[in-house]
N, C-alpha and C positions, 0 to 999 in steps of 0.2 A: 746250794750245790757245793760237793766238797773241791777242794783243790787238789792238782796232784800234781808233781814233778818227776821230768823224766833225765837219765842219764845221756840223750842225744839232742840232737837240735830239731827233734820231730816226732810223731808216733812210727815213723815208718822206719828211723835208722836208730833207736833206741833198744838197750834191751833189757830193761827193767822202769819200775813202776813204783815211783816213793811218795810217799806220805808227807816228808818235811824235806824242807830245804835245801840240808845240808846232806840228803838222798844218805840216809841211814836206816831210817824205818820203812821198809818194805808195805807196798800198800796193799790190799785184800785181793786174795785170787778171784780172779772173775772177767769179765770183756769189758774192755776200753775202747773208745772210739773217739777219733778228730771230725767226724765228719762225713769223711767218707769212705774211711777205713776203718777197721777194727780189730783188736788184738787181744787176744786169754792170755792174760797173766797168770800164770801158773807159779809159787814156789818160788818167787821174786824172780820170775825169768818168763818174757814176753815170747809168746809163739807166732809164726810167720803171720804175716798180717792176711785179713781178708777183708771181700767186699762187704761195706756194712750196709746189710739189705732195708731197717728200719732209716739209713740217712740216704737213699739213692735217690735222684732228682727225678722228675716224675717226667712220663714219655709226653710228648707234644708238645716240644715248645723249641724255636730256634735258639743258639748256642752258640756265640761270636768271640774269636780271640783273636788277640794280636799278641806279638811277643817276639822271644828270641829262641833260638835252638832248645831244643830237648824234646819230651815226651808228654803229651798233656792227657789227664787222663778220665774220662768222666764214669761213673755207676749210673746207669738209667732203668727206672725201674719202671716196666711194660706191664705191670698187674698180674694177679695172682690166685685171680678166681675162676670160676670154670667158661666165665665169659670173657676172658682175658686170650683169649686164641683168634687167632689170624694173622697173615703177612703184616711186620714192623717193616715199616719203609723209613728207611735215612737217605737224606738227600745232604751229602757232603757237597758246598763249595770249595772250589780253590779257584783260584786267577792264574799267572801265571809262575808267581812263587810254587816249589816243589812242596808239598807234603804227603804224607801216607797215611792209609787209613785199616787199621785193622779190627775188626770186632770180634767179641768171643762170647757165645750165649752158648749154656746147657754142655760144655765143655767142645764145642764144634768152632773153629776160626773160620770166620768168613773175611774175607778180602776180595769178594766179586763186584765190580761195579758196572754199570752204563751209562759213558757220555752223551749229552743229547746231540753234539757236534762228531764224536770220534766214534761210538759203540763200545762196546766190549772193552774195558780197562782190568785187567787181573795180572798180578802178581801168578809167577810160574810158583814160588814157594808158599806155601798155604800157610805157614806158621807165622809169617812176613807180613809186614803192612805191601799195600801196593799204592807205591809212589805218584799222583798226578801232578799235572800241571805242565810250565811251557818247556817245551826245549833250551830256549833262549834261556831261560834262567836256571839251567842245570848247576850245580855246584857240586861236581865229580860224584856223583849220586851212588854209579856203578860201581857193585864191589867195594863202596865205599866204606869206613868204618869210622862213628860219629860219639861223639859226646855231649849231653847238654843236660842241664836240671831236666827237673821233674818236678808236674805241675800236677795238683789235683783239683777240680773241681767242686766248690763247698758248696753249690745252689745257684750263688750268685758268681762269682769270680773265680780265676782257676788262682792257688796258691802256690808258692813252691813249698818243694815239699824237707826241704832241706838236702834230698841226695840228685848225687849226679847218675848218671843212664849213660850206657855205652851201648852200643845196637850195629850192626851189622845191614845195609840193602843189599842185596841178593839181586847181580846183574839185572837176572829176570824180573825184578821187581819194580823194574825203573820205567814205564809205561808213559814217559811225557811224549806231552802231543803237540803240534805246531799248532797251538795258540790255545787260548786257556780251554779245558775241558768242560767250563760249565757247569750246571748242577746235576753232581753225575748221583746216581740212585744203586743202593745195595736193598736187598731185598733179603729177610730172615725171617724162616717160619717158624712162629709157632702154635705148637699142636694141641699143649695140652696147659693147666694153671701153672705148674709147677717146670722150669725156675722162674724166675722175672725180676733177673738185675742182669742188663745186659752190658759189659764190659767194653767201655771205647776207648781207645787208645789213638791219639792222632800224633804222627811222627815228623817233628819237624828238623832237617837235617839241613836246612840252611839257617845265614847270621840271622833272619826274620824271617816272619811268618804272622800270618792272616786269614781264615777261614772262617764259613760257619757250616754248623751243621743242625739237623733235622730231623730227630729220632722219633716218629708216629706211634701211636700207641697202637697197637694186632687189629686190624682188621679186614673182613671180608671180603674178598677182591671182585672186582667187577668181572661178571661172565662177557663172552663174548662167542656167540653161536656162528659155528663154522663145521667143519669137515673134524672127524674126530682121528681118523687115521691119515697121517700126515702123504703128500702127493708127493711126483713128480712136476717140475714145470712143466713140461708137455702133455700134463694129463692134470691139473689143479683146477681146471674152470670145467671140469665135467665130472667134480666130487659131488661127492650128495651132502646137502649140510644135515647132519644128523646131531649134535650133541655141542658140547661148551669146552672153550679154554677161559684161562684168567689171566686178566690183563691188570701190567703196571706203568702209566703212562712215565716216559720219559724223554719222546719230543717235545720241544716247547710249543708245538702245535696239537698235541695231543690229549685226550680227555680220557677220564674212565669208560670203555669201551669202544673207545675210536682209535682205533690202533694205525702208529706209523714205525716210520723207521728207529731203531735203536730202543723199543720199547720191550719190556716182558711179556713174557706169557707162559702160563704157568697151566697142568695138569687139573692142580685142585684148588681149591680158593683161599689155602694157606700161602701156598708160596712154596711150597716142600719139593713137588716135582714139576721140573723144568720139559716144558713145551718138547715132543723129539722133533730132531732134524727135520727137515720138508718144507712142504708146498700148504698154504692153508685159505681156503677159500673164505671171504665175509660176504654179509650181509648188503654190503656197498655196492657188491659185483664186481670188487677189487680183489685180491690175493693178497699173501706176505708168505713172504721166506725166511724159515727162523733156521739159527747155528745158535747151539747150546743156550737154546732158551731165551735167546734173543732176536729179534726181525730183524735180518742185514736186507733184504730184498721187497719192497715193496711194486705192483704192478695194478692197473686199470685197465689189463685187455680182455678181461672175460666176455664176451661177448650176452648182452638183455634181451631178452623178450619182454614185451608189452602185450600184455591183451586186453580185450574186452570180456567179459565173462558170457558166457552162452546166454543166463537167465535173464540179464540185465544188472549182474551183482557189482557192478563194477570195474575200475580199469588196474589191474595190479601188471608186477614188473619180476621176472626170473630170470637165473641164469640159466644159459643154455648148454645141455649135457654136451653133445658132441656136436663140437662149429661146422655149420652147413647144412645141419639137419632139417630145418625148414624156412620157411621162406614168408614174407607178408601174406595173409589171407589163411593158413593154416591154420588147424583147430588143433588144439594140444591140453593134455589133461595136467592139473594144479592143485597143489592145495594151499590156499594162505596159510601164512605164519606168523609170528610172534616171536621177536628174538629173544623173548624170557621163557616162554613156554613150549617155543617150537613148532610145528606143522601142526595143523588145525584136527589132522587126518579123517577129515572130508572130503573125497576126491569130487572135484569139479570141472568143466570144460569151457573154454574160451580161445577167442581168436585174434589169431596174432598182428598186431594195429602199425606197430614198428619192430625194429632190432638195432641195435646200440652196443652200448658200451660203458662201463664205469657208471652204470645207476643205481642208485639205492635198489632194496629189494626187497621185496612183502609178500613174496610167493615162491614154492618151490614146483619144478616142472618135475613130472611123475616118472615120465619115460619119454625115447623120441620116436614113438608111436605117433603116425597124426591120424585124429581122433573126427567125428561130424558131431559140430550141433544136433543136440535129441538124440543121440546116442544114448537110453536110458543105462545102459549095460555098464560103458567107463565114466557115463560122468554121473 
């Protein structure tokens, strides 16, 4: 491998590319890279650096730093073939030291996260990291204007990169919470192979600093079968569950498709469109209420039906369209379901054994029509 020397203390603050020593013989036009950066040397004169896509760390794997002020920077590369689409989940730690986190994929900054303690952490300025962690350990954050190296990222350790960074937080980007925020989660779709180096940038504006982070490689989010056009509270347990959202857990009681508080939920199973405002019924016999693609409101008062099946098929459990509507001993028409494939659309009839509250559910009620056993017509 040949050797090359540069006119700066780094590839990123140099601006030429020599051959010898004593940086007189200019070395061959073409792209140079440290790592994790890369530069065309053109005409003994290096052009703005970029992300080098062949040296970018590869998605899935946690990412731990300690350190002091500046800017640390990593290239993650999410894959680049037609199977490389789906929601990239990062799961940033912080404690309660401040730092910020901004990401930039396909030319889009995201800076959206969810605490699984606070909900909702975003920076008001999109171009901005958005700053977590404790109040207690604030270090005049707001409006603040900061200086510290610059560190990148080579696989294994971050390096400095020999320059310093000056950066600006933007009031609104100072989102600490009384007490640490936990492993808070951003969410980045993507759609199609083409890009897949996702640009991290984590901002550290106090004397130290400590995180990890968690960059997933695209994939398919878990559905979650509910009401597809979003309710009112006073009208969400008498939705019809007809169709699917996509969920990203981010309570720490939460699994893929058991949705709680401060979790995602998403339109399509990349992550691209965020769940609208409202009321949304599950399969539990529980509800959520999302605000901008997030569950601020979770509830267990929908009111179950249990029945028997007329034929002898069994004892399944629904929700009940409008509370009140019947009573123990009533016949009412159903169809099981399937929270992967949905209503069976078999209608059948059974009678009603109990009414409850917060049950699982394996059946949707048809109408609140009440129906008779050998009813050949409804059921």
């Amino acid at each position: 491998m040949a050797t090359y020397y540069l006119d700066g203390t780094s590839l990123a603050n140099s601006t030429a590319i020599f051959s010898d020593a004593a940086l007189t013989i200019c070395a061959a036009d073409g792209f140079y890279s440290d790592g994790v950066n890369s530069r065309e040397l053109v005409s003994c004169s290096l052009l703005p650096q970029t992300a080098c896509v062949s040296c970018a760390t590869p998605c899935g794997g946690v990412i731990a730093a300690t350190g002091t002020a500046g800017v640390y920077k990593l290239n993650i590369d999410v894959g680049g073939t037609a199977t490389d689409i789906g929601a990239i989940i990062i799961t940033f730690y912080v404690g309660l030291i401040p730092d910020g986190l901004l990401a930039t994929f396909g030319g889009v900054n995201y800076n959206k996260l969810s605490s699984p303690n606070f909900g909702k952490l975003q920076g008001t300025v999109g171009t901005s990291p958005t700053v977590i962690g404790g109040i207690s350990r604030d270090c005049s954050i707001s409006g603040g204007t900061f200086t510290g190296d610059e560190f990148l990222f080579d696989g294994t350790n971050f390096v400095g990169s020999g320059n310093t960074v000056t950066y600006t937080i933007p009031a609104g980007n100072n989102v600490l919470t009384n007490g640490a925020p936990g492993n808070s989660v951003m969410v980045i779709p993507k759609t199609q192979a083409a890009p897949n180096v996702i640009d991290i940038s984590v901002f550290a504006p106090c004397p130290t600093t400590g995180w990890d982070i968690d960059i997933q490689c695209p994939t398919a989010l878990t559905t979650v079968y509910t009401n597809t056009t979003p309710k009112t509270l006073q009208n969400v347990c008498s939705a019809i569950l007809d169709g699917y959202l996509y969920h990203v857990p981010v309570n720490t009681a939460s699994t893929p498709g058991n949705v709680n508080r401060y979790d995602y939920l998403f339109i399509d199973q990349n992550g691209a469109i965020k769940a609208l405002d409202g009321y949304y019924k599950l399969v539990t016999g529980a509800y959520v209420g999302v605000t901008d693609g997030i569950v601020t409101v979770t509830g267990q008062n929908c009111v179950t039906l249990t029945i028997n099946d007329c034929d002898g098929g069994g004892s399944f459990t629904m929700t009940e369209l409008t509370p009140g509507s019947f009573i123990v001993g009533d016949t009412v028409q159903y169809q099981t379901f399937d929270p992967i494939t949905g209503p069976s659309g078999i209608t059948k009839c059974g009678t009603i054994t109990s009414i409850g509250s917060g049950v699982n559910i394996n059946a949707v009620l048809m109408s609140d029509i009440i129906r008779e056993c050998g009813d050949t017509t409804h059921c």
